[in-house]
VOPAGU-2260 file (C-alpha; in pm, 1 decimal, decimal comma):
REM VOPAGU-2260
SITE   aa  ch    i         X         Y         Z
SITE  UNK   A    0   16685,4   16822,6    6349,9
SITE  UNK   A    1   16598,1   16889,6    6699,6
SITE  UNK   A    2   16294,1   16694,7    6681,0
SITE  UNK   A    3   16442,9   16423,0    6558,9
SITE  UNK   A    4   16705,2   16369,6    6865,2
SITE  UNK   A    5   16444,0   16241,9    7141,7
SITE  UNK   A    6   16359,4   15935,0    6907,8
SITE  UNK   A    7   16712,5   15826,9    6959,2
SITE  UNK   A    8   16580,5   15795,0    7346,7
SITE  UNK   A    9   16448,6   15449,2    7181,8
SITE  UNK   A   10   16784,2   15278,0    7270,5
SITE  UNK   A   11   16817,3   15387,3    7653,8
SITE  UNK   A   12   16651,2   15000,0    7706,7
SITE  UNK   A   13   16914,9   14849,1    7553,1
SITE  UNK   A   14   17166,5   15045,5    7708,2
SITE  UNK   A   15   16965,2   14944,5    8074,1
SITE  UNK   A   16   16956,3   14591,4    7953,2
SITE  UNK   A   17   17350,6   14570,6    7906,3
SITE  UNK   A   18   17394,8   14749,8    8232,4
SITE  UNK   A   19   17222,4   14417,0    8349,6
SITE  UNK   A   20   17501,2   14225,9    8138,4
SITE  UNK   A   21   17782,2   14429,6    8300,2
SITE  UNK   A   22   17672,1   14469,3    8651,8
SITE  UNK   A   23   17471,5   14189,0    8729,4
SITE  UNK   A   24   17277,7   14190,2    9098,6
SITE  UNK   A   25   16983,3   14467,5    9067,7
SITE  UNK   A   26   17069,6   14615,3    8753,6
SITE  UNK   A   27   16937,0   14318,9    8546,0
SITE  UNK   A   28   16582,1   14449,3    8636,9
SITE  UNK   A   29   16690,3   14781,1    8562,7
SITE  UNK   A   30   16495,8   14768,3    8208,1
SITE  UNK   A   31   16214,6   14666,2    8375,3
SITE  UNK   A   32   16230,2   14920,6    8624,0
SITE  UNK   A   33   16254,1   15190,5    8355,1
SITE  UNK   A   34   15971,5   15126,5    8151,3
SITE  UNK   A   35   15715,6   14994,8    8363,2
SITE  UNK   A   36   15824,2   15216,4    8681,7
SITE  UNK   A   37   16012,7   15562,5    8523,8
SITE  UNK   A   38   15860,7   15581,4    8228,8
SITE  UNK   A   39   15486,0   15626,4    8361,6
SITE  UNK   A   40   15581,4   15896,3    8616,3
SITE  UNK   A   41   15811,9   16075,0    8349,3
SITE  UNK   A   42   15539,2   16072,2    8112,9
SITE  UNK   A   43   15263,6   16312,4    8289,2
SITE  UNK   A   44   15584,9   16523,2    8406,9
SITE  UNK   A   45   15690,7   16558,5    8033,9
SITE  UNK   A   46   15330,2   16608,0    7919,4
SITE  UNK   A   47   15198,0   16577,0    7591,9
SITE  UNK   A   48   15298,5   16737,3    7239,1
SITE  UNK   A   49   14980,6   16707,9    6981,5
SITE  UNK   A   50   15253,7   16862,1    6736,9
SITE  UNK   A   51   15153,7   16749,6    6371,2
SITE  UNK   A   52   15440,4   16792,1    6180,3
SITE  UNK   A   53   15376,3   17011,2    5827,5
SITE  UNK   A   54   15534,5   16897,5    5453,4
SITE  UNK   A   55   15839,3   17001,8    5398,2
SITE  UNK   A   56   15905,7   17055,3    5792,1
SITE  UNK   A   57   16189,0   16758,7    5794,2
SITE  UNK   A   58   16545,5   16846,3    5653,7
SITE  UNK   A   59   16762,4   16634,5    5435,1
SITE  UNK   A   60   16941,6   16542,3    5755,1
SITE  UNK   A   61   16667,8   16485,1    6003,8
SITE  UNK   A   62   16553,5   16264,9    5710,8
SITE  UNK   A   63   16858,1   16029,3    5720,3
SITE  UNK   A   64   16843,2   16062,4    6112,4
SITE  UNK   A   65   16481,8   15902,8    6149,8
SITE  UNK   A   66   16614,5   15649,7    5924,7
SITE  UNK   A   67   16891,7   15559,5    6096,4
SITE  UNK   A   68   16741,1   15495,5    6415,0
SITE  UNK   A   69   16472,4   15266,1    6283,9
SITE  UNK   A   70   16734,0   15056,0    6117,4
SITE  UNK   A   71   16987,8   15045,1    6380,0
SITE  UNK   A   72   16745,1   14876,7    6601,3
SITE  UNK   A   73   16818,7   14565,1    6461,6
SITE  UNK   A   74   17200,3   14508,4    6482,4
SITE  UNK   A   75   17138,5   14643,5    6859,1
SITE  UNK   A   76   16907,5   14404,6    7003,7
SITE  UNK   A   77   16994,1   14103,4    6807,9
SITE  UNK   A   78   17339,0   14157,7    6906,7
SITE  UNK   A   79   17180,5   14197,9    7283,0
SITE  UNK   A   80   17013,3   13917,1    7236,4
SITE  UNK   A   81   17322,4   13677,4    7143,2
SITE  UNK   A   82   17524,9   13851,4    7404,6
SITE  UNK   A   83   17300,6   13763,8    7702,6
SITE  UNK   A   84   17196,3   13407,6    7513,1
SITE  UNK   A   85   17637,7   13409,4    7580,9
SITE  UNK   A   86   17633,3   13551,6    7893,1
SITE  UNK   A   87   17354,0   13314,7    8068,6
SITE  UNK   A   88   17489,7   12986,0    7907,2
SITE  UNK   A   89   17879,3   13099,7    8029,1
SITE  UNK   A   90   17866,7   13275,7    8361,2
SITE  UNK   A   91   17705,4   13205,2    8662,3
SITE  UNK   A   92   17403,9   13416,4    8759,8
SITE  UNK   A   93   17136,1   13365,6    9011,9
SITE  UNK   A   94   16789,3   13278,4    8945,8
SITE  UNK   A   95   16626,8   13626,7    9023,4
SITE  UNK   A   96   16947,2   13765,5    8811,3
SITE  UNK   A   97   16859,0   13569,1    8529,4
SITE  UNK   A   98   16512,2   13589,8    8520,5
SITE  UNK   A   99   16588,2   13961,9    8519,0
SITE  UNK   A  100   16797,3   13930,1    8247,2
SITE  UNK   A  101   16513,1   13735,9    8031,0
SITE  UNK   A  102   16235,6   13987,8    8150,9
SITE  UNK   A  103   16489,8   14268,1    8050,5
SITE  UNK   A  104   16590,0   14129,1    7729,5
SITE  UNK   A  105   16240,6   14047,2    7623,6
SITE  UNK   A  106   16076,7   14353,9    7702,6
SITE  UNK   A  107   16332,5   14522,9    7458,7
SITE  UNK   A  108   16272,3   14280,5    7169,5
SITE  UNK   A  109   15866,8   14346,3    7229,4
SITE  UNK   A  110   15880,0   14693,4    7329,8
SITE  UNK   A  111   16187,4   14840,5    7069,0
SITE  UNK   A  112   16206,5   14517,5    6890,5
SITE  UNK   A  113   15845,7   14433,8    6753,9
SITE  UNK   A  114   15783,1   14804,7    6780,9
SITE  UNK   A  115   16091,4   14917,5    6492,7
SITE  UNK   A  116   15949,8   14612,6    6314,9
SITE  UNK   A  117   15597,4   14714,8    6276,8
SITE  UNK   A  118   15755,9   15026,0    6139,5
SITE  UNK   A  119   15971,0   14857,5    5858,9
SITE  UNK   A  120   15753,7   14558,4    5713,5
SITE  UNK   A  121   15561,3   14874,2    5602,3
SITE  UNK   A  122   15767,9   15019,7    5367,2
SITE  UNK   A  123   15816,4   14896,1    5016,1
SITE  UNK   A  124   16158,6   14836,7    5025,2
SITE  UNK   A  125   16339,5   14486,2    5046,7
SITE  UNK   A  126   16619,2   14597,3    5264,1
SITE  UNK   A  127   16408,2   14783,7    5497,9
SITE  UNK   A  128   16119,8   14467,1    5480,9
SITE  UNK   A  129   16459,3   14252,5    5509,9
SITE  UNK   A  130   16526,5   14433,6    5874,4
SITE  UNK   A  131   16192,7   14392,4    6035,0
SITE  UNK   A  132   16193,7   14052,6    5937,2
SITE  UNK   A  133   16504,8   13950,7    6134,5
SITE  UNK   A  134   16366,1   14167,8    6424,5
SITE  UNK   A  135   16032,2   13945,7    6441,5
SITE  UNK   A  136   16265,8   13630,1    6405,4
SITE  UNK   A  137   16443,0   13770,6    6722,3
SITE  UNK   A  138   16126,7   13802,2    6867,5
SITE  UNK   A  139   15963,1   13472,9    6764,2
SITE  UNK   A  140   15740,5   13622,0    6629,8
SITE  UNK   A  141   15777,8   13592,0    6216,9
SITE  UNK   A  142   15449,0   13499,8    6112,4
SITE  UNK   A  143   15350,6   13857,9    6252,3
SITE  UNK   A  144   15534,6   14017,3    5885,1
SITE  UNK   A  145   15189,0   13812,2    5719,0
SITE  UNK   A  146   14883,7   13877,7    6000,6
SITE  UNK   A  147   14968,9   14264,7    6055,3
SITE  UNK   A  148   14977,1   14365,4    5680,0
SITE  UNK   A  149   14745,6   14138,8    5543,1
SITE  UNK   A  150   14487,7   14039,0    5814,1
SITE  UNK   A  151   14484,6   14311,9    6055,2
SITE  UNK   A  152   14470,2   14602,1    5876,1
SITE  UNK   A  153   14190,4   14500,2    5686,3
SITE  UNK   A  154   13976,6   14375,2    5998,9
SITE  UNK   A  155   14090,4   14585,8    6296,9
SITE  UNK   A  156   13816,5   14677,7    6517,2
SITE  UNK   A  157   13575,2   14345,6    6380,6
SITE  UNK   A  158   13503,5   14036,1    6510,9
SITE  UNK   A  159   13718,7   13837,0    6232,0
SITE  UNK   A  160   14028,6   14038,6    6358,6
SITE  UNK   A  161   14183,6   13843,6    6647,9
SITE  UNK   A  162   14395,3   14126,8    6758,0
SITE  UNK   A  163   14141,1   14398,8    6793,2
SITE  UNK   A  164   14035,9   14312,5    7159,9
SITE  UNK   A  165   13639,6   14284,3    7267,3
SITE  UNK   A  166   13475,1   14506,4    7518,8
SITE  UNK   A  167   13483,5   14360,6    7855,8
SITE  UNK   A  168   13730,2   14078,9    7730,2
SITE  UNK   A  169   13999,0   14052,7    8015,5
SITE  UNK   A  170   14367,0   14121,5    7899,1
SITE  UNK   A  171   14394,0   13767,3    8054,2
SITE  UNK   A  172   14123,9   13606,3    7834,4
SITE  UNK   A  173   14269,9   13863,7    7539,4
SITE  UNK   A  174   14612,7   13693,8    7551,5
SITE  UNK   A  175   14550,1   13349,8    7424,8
SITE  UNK   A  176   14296,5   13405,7    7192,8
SITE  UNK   A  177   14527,4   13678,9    7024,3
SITE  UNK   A  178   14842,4   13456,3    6999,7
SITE  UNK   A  179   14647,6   13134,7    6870,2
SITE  UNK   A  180   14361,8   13321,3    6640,7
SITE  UNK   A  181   14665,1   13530,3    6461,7
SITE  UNK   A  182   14867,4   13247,2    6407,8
SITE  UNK   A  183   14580,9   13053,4    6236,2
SITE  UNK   A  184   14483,5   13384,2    6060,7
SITE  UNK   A  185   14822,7   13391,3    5913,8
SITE  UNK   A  186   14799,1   13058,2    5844,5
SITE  UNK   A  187   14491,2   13107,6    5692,8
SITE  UNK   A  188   14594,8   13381,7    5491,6
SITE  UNK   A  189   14909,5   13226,9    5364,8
SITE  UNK   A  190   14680,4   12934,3    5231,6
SITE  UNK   A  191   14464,2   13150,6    5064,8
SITE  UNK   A  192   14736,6   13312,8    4860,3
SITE  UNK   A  193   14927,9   13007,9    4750,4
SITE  UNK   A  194   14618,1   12862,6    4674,9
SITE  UNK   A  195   14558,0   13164,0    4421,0
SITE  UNK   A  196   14910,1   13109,6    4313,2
SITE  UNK   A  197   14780,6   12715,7    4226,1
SITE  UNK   A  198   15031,3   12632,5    4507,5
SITE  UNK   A  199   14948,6   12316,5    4766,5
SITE  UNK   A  200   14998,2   12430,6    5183,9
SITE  UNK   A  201   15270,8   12159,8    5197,7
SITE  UNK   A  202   15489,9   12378,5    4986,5
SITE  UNK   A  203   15841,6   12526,2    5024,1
SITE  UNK   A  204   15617,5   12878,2    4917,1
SITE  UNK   A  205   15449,3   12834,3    5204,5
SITE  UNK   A  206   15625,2   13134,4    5420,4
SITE  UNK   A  207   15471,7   12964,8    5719,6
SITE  UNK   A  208   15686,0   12691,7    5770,0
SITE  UNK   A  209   15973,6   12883,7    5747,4
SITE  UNK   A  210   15855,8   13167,4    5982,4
SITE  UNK   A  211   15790,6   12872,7    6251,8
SITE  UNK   A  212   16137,9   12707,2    6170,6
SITE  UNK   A  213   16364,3   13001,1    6169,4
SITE  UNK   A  214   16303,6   13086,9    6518,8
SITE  UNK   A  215   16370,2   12729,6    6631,5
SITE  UNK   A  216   16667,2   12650,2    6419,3
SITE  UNK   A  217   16781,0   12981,8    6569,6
SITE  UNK   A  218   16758,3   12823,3    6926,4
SITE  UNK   A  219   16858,6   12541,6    6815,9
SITE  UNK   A  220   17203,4   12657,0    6638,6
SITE  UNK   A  221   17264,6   12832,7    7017,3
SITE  UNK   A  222   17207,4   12542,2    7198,1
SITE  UNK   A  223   17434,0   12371,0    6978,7
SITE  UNK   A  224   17722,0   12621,5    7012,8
SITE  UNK   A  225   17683,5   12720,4    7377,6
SITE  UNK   A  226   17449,1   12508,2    7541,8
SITE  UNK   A  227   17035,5   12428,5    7597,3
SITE  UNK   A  228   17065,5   12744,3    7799,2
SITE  UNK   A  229   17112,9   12949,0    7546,9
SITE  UNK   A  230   16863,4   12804,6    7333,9
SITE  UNK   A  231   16595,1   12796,4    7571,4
SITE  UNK   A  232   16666,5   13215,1    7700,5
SITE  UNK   A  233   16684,0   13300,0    7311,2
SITE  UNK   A  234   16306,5   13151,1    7329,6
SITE  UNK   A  235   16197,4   13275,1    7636,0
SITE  UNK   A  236   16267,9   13642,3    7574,9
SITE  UNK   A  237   16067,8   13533,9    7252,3
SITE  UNK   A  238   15788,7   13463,2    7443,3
SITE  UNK   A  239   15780,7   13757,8    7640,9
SITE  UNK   A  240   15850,7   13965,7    7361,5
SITE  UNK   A  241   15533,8   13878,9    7165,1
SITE  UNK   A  242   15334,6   13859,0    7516,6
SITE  UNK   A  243   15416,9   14226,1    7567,8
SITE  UNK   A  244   15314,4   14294,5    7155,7
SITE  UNK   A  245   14974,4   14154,0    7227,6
SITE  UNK   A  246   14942,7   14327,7    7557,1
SITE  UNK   A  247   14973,8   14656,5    7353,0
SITE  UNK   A  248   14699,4   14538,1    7087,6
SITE  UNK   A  249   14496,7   14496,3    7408,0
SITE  UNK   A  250   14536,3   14860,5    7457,0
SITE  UNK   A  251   14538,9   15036,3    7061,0
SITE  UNK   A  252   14182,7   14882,3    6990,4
SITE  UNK   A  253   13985,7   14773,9    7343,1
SITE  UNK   A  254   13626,4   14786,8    7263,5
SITE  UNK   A  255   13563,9   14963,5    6934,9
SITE  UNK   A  256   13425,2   14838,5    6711,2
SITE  UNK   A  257   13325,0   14948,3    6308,5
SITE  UNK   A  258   12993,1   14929,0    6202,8
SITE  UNK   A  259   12857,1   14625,8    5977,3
SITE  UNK   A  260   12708,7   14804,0    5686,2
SITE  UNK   A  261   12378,2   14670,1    5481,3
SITE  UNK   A  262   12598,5   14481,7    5232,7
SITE  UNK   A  263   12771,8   14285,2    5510,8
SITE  UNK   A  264   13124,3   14489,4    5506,4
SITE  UNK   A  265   13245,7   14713,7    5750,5
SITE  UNK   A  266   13267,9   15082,9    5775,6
SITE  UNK   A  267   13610,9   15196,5    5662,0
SITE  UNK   A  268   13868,6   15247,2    5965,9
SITE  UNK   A  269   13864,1   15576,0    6062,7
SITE  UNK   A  270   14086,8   15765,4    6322,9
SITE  UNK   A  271   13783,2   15664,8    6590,6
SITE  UNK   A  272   13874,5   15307,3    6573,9
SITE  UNK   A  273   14220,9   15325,4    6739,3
SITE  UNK   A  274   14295,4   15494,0    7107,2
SITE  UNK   A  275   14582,0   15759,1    7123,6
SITE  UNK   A  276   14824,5   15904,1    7343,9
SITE  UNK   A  277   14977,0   16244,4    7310,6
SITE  UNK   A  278   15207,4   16178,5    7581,1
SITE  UNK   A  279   15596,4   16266,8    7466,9
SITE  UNK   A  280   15813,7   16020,6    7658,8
SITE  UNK   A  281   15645,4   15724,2    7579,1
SITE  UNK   A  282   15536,5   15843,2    7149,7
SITE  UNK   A  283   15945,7   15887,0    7145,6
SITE  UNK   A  284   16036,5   15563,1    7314,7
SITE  UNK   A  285   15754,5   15394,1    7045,7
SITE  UNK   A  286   15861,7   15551,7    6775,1
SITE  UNK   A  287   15540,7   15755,9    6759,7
SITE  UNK   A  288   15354,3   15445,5    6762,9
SITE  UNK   A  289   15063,4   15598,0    7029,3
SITE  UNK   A  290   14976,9   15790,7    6733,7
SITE  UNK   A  291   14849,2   15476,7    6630,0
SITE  UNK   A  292   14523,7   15588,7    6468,0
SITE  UNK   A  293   14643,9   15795,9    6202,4
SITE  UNK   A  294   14906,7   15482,1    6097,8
SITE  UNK   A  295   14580,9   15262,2    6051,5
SITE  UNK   A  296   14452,7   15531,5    5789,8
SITE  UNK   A  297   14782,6   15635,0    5629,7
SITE  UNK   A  298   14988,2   15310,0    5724,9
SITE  UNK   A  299   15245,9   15396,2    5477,6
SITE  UNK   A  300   15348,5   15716,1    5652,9
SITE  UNK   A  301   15663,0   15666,2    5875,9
SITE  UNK   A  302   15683,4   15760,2    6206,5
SITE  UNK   A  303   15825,6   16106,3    6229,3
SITE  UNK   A  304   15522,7   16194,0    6008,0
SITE  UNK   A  305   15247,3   16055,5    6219,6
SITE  UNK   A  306   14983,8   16289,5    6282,2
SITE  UNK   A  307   14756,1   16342,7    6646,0
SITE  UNK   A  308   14453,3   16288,5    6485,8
SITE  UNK   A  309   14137,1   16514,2    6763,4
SITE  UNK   A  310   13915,1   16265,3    6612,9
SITE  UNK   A  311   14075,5   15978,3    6795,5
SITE  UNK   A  312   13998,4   15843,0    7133,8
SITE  UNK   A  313   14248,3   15897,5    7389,2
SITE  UNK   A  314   14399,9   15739,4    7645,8
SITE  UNK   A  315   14414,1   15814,7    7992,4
SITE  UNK   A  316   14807,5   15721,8    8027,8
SITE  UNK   A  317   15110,4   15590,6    7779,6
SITE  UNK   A  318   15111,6   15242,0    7664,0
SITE  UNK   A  319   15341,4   15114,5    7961,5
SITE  UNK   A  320   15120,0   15325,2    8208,9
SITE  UNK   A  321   14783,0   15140,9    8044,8
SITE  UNK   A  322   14919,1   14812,8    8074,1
SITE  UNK   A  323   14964,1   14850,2    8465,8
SITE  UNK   A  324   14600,0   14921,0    8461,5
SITE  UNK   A  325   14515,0   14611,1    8217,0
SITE  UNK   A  326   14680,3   14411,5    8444,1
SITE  UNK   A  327   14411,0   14472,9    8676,5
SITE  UNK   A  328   14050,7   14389,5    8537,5
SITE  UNK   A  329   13833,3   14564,8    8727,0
SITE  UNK   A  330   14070,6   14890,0    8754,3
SITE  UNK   A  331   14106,4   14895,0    8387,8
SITE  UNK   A  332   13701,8   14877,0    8378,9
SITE  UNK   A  333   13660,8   15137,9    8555,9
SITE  UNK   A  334   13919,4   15328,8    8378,1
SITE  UNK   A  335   13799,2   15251,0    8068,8
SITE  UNK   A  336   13428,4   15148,0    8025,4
SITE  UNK   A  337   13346,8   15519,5    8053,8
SITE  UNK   A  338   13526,3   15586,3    7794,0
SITE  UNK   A  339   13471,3   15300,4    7562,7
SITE  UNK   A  340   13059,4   15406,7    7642,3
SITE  UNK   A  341   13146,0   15811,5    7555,6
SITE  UNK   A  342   13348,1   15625,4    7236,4
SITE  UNK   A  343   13045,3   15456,9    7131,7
SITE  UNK   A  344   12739,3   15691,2    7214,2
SITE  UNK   A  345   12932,3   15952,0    6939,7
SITE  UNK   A  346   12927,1   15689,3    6706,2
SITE  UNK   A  347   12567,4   15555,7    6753,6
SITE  UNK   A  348   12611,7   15256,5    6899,1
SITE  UNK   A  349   12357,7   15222,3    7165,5
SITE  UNK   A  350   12461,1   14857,6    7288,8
SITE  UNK   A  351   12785,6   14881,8    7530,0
C-alpha cells in the first residue's frame, strides 16, 4: 500500500492550478512553477528507485488504489477545465493572470491529462477506454485514442512513425511535423480500416470526424453558454496540452532508430528503442510513464507494474528537466548526441 500513496502526488497540479482559480495574481503560474521549476530540482534530491515490482507484490487494496487514481483523473481536470473556462469568461483577470491560468490549465491536461489517458485507451475495457477518451477530448486531442494504439506502436523508432523524433531534428522542427504527420496517420489509418470494413471515408464510421468535431462542439457549447471566452481558453489549453504531449515524444524516442531487416520490416521494439528515467518524483507524477520502454514491449501492463528495464537508454534528467534542455538545440546536442552515438555504436549502427 505504501507504494501506492506517492502516485496520488499526480493531482498536486491540479490542486496548484485551482490555487490559481482562488488566489489569482502569482499563483496562476504556480503550476507552471512546480513542474518546470520544483519538480527538476526535487527530482535529483529524491533520486532514483530502479524498484521492479515482483507478482503477487500488490494487495487487493493497493490494487483498487492504482485504479482509482488513474480514473479519478478525469472528473478532476475536466471539472478544472470548465471551472477556469467559468472563471475567465465571468471575472476579471489580467492578461499575465490569464495567460497563467491557460499555461496552468494546459500543462495539467498534457502533463496528468494526456498522460492518465495514454494509460487507459490501453486496457480492454469500455469504461476504462470510455475515460481516456473524454480526457483526449479535454485535451483536443481525440484522434490520439487511433495514432497511439494503432500507428505508433507498430512504427516507433522508424521513419513511417511521425512521433518517434529523428536524430538531430530540432524539438522546433519536431513539433509540426509530429502534430500534422499523426493526424494524417490517423487519418490514414482510420481509412484503411473502414475501407476493410467496405465502408466509404465520408461515413458516420469514420471516428475521425467525430474526434475533430467533439472538441469544437465542446468550445462551441461554452461559448454559447458563457461567452467566446470560454470557448476559445477551452481550446487554447487544448493546444498547449497536446504541444506539451509531443514535446515528451520528442524526448521517449530522440534518435533511435530499429534496424530495417532483409525482408524490408523492422527489428521488433526492444527496451533499447525507448529512453528511461529512474528518477522517483517525476515516474510518480507520470504515472510511471519514464519507464516508458518496458510499456512499448508489454503495453498492456499498467503502470504500477512497469518494470526499469538495464537494457534501456537513460536519460540524463526527468521528462520536465529534459524538456528545459530541448528547448535549447544546441544544449540538448550536446547533452544528448553522446549518448544517442554510445546508443547506437552497441547496436551496430555505424552512421550517427
Amino acid at each position: 500500500m505504501l507504494r501506492m500513496a506517492p502516485f496520488v502526488l499526480v493531482f498536486l497540479p491540479v490542486v496548484t492550478a485551482v490555487a490559481g482559480l482562488v488566489l489569482g495574481g502569482a499563483w496562476t503560474w504556480a503550476t507552471f512553477g512546480l513542474i518546470f521549476g520544483l519538480v527538476p530540482l526535487l527530482d535529483h534530491v529524491l533520486g532514483e528507485s530502479r524498484h521492479n515490482p515482483e507478482p503477487g507484490e500488490t494487495s487487493r487494496l493497493a490494487y483498487w488504489g492504482y485504479r482509482l487514481v488513474s480514473w479519478l483523473v478525469a472528473p478532476a481536470l475536466i471539472a478544472l477545465t470548465l471551472a477556469a473556462a467559468w472563471s475567465v469568461s465571468h471575472q476579471a483577470w489580467a492578461t499575465w493572470e490569464l495567460a497563467g491560468l491557460v499555461v496552468s490549465v494546459g500543462i495539467v491536461s498534457g502533463g496528468l491529462g494526456i498522460t492518465a489517458a495514454h494509460e487507459l485507451i490501453h486496457k480492454t475495457g469500455a469504461f476504462e477506454r470510455f475515460l481516456g477518451q473524454a480526457l483526449l477530448w479535454n485535451a483536443c486531442y481525440m484522434h490520439f485514442y487511433i495514432e497511439h494504439l494503432v500507428g505508433h506502436h507498430s512504427r516507433v523508432a522508424t521513419p513511417e512513425d511521425p512521433a518517434s523524433a529523428r536524430y538531430g531534428e530540432t524539438l522546433w522542427g519536431f513539433l509540426p511535423r509530429s502534430v500534422v504527420g499523426s493526424w494524417l496517420s490517423a487519418w490514414g489509418l482510420e481509412a484503411a480500416r473502414l475501407a476493410r470494413a467496405g465502408h466509404g471515408v465520408w461515413s458516420l464510421r469514420n471516428r475521425m470526424l467525430a474526434y475533430g468535431a467533439l472538441p469544437l462542439a465542446g468550445a462551441g457549447l461554452l461559448a454559447a453558454a458563457w461567452g467566446p471566452v470560454a470557448g476559445a481558453f477551452f481550446l487554447g489549453q487544448g493546444v498547449l496540452a497536446f504541444l506539451l504531449l509531443e514535446a515528451v515524444n520528442y524526448v521517449e524516442h530522440y534518435g533511435l532508430e530499429r534496424r530495417a531487416l532483409p525482408n524490408g520490416r523492422f527489428e521488433r521494439v526492444t527496451d533499447a528503442h525507448s529512453w528511461a528515467s529512474g528518477l522517483r518524483l517525476s515516474n510518480w507524477l507520470t504515472l510511471h510513464l519514464q519507464r516508458h520502454a518496458d510499456h512499448h514491449t508489454h503495453p498492456a501492463r499498467r503502470y504500477e507494474e512497469l518494470r526499469f528495464s538495464p537494457d534501456s537508454p537513460v536519460l540524463p534528467s526527468g521528462y520536465p528537466g529534459m524538456l528545459w534542455l530541448a528547448m535549447v538545440p544546441p544544449l540538448w546536442r550536446r547533452v544528448m548526441h553522446p549518448r544517442v552515438e554510445a546508443v547506437r555504436v552497441r547496436a551496430g549502427v555505424n552512421e550517427a
